[in-house]
C-alpha positions as CSV (number, residue, x, y, z in Angstrom):
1,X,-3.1,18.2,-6.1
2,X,-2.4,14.8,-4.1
3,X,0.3,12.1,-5.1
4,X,1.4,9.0,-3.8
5,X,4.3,7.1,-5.2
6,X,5.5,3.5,-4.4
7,X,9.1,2.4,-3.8
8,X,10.4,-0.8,-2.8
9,X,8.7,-3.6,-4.9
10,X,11.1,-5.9,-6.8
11,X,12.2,-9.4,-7.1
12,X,12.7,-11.7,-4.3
13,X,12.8,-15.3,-4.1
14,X,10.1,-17.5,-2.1
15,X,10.1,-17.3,1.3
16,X,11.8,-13.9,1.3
17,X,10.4,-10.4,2.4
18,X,10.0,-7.0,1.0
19,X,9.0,-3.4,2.2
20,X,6.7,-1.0,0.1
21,X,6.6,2.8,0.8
22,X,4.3,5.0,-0.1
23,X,4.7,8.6,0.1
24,X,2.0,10.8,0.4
25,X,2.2,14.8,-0.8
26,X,0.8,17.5,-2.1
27,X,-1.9,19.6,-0.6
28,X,-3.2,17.2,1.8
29,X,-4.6,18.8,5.4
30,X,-6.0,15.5,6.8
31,X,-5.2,11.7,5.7
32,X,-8.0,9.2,6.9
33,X,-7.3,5.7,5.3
34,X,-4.7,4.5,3.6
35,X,-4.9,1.2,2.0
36,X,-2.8,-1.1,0.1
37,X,-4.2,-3.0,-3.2
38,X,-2.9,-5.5,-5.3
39,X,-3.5,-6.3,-9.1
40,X,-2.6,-8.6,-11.9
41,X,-2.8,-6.9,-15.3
42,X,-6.5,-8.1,-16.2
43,X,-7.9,-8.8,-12.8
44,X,-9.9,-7.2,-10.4
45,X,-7.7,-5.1,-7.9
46,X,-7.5,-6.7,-4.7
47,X,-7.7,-5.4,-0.8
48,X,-4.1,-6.4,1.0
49,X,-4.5,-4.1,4.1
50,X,-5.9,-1.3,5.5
51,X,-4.5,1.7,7.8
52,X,-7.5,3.6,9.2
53,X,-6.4,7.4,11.2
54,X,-7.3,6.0,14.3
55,X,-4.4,3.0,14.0
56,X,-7.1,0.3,13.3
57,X,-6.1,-2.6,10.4
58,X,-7.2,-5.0,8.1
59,X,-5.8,-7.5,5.7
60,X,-6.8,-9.9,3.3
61,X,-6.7,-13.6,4.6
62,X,-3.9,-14.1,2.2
63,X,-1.6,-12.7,3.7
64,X,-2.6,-12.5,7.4
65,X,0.2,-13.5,9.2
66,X,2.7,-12.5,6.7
67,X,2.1,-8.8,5.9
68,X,1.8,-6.0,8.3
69,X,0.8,-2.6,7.4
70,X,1.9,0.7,9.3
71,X,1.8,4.1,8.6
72,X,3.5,7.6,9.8
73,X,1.4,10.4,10.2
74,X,3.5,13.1,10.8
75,X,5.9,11.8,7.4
76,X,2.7,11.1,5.3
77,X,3.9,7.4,4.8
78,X,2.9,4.0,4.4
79,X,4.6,0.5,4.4
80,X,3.6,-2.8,4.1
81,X,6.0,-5.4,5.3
82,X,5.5,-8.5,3.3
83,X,7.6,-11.6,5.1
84,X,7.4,-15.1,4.0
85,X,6.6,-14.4,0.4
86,X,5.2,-16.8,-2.1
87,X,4.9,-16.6,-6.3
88,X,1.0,-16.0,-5.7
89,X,2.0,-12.8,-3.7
90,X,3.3,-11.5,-7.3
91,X,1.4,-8.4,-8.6
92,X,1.4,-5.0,-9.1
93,X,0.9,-3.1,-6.1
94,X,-0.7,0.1,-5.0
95,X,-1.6,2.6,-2.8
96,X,-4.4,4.2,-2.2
97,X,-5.0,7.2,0.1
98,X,-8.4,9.2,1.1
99,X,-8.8,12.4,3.0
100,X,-9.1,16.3,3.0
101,X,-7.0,18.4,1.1
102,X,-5.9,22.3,2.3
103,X,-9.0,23.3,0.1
104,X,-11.3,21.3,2.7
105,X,-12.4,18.8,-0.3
106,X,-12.2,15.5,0.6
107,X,-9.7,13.2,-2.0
108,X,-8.8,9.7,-3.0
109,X,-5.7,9.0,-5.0
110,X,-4.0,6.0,-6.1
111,X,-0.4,5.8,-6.4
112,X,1.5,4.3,-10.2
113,X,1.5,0.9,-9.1
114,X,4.8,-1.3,-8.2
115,X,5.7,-4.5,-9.2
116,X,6.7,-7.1,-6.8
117,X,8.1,-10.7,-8.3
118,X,8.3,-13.9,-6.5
119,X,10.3,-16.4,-7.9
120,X,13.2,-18.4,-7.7
């Protein structure tokens, strides 16, 4: 079994910042991606940013600029700084993780989701 869980989301006024974790465990031998989605109850999840193995990134473009996504290996972690927030950054967030477990199966699991608020 694989889990990720979120921490950090909250409220935060406009223009403010906020750090997600997400913690990886269970019986993981390799991680390959780790990504960070976003989602308002209703809508389509969307792509924030992505962490390939190999240290290579991606983010939607809005929030280029303002988020940056990083990742420890050896810890099984993954962050998302979000500076300079705005309401429309508002959602649920979570994480998403793919790779090989101990049982050399390959997995993709999705953490409970956080919620991050935006307001003044």
């Amino acid at each position: 079994q694989v889990q990720l869980v979120e921490s950090g989301g909250g409220l935060v006024q406009p223009g403010g910042s906020l750090r997600l974790s997400c913690a990886a465990s269970g019986s993981i031998s390799t991680i390959d991606a780790m990504d960070w989605y976003r989602q308002v109850p209703g809508k389509q999840r969307e792509l924030v940013a992505t962490s390939t193995d190999t240290g290579a990134t991606t983010y939607a473009d809005s929030v280029k600029g303002r988020f940056t996504i990083s990742r420890d290996n050896q810890q099984k972690m993954l962050f998302l700084q979000m500076n300079s927030l705005v309401p429309e950054d508002k959602d649920v967030y979570l994480c998403n993780s793919q790779g090989i477990t101990t049982r050399e199966t390959p997995f993709s699991r999705w953490g409970q989701g956080i919620q991050v608020t935006v307001a003044s």
